[in-house]
C-alpha positions in Angstrom: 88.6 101.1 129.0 91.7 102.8 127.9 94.6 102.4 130.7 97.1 105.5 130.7 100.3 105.9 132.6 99.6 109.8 133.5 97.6 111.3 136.1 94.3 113.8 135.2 93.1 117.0 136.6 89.6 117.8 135.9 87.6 120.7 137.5 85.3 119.1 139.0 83.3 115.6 139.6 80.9 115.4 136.6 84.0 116.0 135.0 85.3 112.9 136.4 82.5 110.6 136.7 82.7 111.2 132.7 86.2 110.2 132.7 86.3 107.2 134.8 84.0 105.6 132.6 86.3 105.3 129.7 89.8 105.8 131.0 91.5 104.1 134.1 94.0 106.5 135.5 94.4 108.5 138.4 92.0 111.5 138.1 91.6 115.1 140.5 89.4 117.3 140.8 90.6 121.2 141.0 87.0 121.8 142.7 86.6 124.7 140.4 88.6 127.5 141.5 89.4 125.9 144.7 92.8 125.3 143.4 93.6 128.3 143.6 93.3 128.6 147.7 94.6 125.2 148.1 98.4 124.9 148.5 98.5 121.2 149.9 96.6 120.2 146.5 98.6 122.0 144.5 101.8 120.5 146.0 100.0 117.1 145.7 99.6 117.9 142.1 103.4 118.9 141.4 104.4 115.7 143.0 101.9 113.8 140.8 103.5 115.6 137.8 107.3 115.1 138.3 106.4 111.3 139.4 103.9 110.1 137.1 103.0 112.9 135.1 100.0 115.3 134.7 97.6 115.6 131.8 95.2 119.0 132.7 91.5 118.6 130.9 89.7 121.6 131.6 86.6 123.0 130.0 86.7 125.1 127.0 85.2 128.0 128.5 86.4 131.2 130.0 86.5 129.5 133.3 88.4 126.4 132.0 91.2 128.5 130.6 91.9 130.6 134.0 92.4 127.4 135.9 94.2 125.9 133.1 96.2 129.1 132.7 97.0 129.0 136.9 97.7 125.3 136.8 100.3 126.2 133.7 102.3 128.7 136.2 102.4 126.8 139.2 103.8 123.0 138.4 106.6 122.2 136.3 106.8 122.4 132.7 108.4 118.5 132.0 105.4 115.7 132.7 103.0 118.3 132.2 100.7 117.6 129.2 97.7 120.2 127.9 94.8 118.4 126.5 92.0 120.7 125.0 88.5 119.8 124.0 86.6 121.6 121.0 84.0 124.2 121.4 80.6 122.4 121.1 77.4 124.1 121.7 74.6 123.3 124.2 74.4 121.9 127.8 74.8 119.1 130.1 71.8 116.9 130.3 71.5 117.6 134.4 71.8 120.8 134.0 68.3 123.3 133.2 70.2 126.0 131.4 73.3 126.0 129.3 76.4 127.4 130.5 77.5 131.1 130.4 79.0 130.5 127.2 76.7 128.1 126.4 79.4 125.2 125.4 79.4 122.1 126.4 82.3 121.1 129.2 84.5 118.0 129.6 80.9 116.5 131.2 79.1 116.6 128.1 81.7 115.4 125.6 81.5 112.2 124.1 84.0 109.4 124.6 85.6 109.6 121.1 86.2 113.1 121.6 87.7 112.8 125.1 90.4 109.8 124.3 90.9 112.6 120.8 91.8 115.2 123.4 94.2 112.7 125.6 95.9 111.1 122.8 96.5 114.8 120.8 98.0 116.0 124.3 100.6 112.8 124.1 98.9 110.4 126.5 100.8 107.3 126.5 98.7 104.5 126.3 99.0 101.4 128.0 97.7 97.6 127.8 95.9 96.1 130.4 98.5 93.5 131.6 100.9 96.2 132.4 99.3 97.4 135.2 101.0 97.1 138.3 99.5 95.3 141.0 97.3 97.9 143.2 96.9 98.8 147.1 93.1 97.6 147.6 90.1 98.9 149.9 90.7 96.1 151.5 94.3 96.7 151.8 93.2 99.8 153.8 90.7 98.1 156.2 93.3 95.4 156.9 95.6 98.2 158.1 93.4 99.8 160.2 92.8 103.1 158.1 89.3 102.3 157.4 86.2 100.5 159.3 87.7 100.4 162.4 88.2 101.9 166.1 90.7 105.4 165.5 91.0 104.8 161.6 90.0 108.4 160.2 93.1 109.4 162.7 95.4 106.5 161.6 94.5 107.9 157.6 94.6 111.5 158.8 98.2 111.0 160.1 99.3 108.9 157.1 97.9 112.0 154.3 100.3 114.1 156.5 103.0 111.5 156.8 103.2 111.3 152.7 102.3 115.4 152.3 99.0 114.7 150.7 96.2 116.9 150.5 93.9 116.9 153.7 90.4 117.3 152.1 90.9 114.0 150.0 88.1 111.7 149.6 88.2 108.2 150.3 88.6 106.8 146.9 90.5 110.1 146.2 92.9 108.7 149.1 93.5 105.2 147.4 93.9 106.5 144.2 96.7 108.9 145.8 98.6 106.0 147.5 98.5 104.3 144.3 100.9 107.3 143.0 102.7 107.4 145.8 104.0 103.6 146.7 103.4 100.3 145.1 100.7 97.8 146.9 104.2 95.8 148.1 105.8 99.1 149.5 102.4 100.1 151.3 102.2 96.6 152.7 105.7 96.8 153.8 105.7 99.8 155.4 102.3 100.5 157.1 100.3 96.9 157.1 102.1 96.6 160.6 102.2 99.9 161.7 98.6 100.7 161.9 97.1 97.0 162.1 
């Protein structure tokens, strides 16, 4: 598993359950086009890229390079990093028929070619034992903003407390409260206020 420091956008969840399994960073889905109606997300995403940094991993296909091309214009230039994968013919294995194009997307690529793509785009790389220590599913129960009486309100008022996107997910959530504060800052600041 390769650990980087920046964040990944990815349009949409093959995408990143093909990710996940060989790289352990933050990564979003743009739910296709949906980006492009979604202003919370794409404020989310600016933040992401100014804090962390952003690397954008779209498909190679006409498609791929209209969100791409949107995501350019709308966050910042600095943190910002464009990684590209080849144009392979043929089709995802779940699907029946090939793409439009008929190329394979960031789904379909194999894992050599995908940490190619994130290192050429100037991923930076780092070892295990740097990570820092993480807020936890468990972190989130003990809080009271999951598993319990009023918790889908408590979280509902935190995403809007810290500006984050309302349609989140739940593992979507921790991974963006991972960006946002460290595990001691969360515990510091809301293990007691929603407990």
């Amino acid at each position: 598993m390769i650990h980087l420091e920046q964040a990944i956008v990815v349009e949409g969840r093959y995408d990143k359950n093909t990710l996940s399994q060989i790289v352990d960073a933050p990564i979003f889905e743009t739910r296709g086009f949906g980006i492009m109606k979604d202003k919370k997300l794409l404020a989310f995403l600016r933040r992401v890229a100014q804090q962390r940094g952003l690397i954008i991993l779209t498909d190679s296909d006409g498609a791929g390079f209209v969100i791409r091309n949107y995501l350019k214009s709308a966050l910042p230039k600095e943190n910002v990093y464009h990684a590209y994968i080849p144009d392979v013919p043929g089709k995802e294995k779940r699907k029946a028929q090939p793409g439009r194009e008929g190329k394979l997307g960031v789904e379909g690529m194999d894992p050599e070619t995908l940490c190619t793509a994130l290192r050429n785009a100037g991923a930076a790389w780092t070892e295990q034992g740097e990570k820092r220590d993480s807020i936890t599913k468990t972190d989130l129960f003990l809080a009271g903003l999951s598993g319990g009486k009023d918790s889908s309100a408590k979280r509902k008022a935190l995403q809007k407390e810290l500006l984050l996107p309302e349609h989140l997910g739940a593992n979507a959530f921790l991974q963006a409260l991972n960006l946002m504060l460290s595990r001691e800052e969360f515990l510091k600041r809301y293990g007691e206020n929603y407990g």
